[in-house]
N, C-alpha and C positions, 0 to 999 in steps of 0.2 A: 221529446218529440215535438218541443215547437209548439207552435197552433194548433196542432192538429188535437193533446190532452187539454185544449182548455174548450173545447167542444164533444169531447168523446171521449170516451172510457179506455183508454188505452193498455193490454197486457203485454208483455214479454215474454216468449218463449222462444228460448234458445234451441237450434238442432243444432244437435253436439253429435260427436262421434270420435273413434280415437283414430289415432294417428294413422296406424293401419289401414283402415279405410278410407282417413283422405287421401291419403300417398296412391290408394287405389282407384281410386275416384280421378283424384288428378291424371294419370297414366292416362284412365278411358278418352281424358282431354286433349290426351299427349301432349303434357306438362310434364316434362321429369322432374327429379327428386333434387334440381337444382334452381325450378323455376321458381321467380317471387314466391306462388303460392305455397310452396313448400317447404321454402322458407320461412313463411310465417305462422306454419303449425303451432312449433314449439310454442313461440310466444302467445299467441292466441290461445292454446289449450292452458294454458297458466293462466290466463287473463278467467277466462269462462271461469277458472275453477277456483280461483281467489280473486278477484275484481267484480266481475258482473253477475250483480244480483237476477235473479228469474227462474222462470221453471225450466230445466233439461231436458226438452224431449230426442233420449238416444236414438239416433237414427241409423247403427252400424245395418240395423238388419230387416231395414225397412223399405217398403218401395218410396217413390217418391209420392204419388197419390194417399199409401200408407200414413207417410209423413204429414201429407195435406190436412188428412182427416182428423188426424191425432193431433195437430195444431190447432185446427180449430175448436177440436172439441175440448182443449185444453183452454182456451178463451173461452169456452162458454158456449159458444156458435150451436151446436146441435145439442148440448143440454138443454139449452132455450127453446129450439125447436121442436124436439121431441124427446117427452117426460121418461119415456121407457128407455129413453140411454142412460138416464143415469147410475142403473145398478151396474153395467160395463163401463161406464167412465171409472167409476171408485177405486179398481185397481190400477188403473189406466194412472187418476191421479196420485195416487200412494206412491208409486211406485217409483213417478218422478220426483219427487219429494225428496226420497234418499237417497242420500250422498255415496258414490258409487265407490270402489276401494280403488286406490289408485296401482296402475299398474307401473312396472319402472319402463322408461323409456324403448321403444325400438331403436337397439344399435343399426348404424350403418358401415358395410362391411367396403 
């Protein structure tokens, strides 16, 4: 991160999601299933899940606010803030912790 970790504490947290859903995500863009970004799934989800070290917060089924929160509270952000999240953080962070089973790819017909 540059300058920015020799001043600040800086965490990683990946929103991850599978294929599935970005390919759905993309759509609501109206990006089809041949735009760059669709293209770059494959490699990107390989990368996330053997290259880039961090914590996984799955986002297939989340809102995006949902996603917000659990971000931050994954940095720490509202742990900090207030003491009484931390018994609902702990599964929160266990959860992303482990390694999810992989599934075999979505054929394209």
């Amino acid at each position: 991160m540059g300058g920015l970790s020799r001043s600040h504490e800086v965490r990683h947290v990946i929103l991850y999601a599978e294929k599935k859903t970005l390919l759905r995500r993309l759509a609501y863009r109206l990006e089809g299933r041949r735009s760059w970004g669709a293209r770059q799934i494959d490699r990107c989800l390989r990368a996330f899940d053997r290259d880039i070290p961090g914590v996984k917060l799955h986002t297939d089924r989340l809102s995006v606010e949902q996603a917000a929160e659990r971000a931050a509270a994954l940095a720490g952000k509202l742990a900090q803030a207030d003491e009484s999240l931390r018994p609902a953080l702990k599964p929160l962070l266990e959860e992303t912790k482990k390694p999810r089973a992989r599934r075999p790819a979505v054929r394209e017909i």
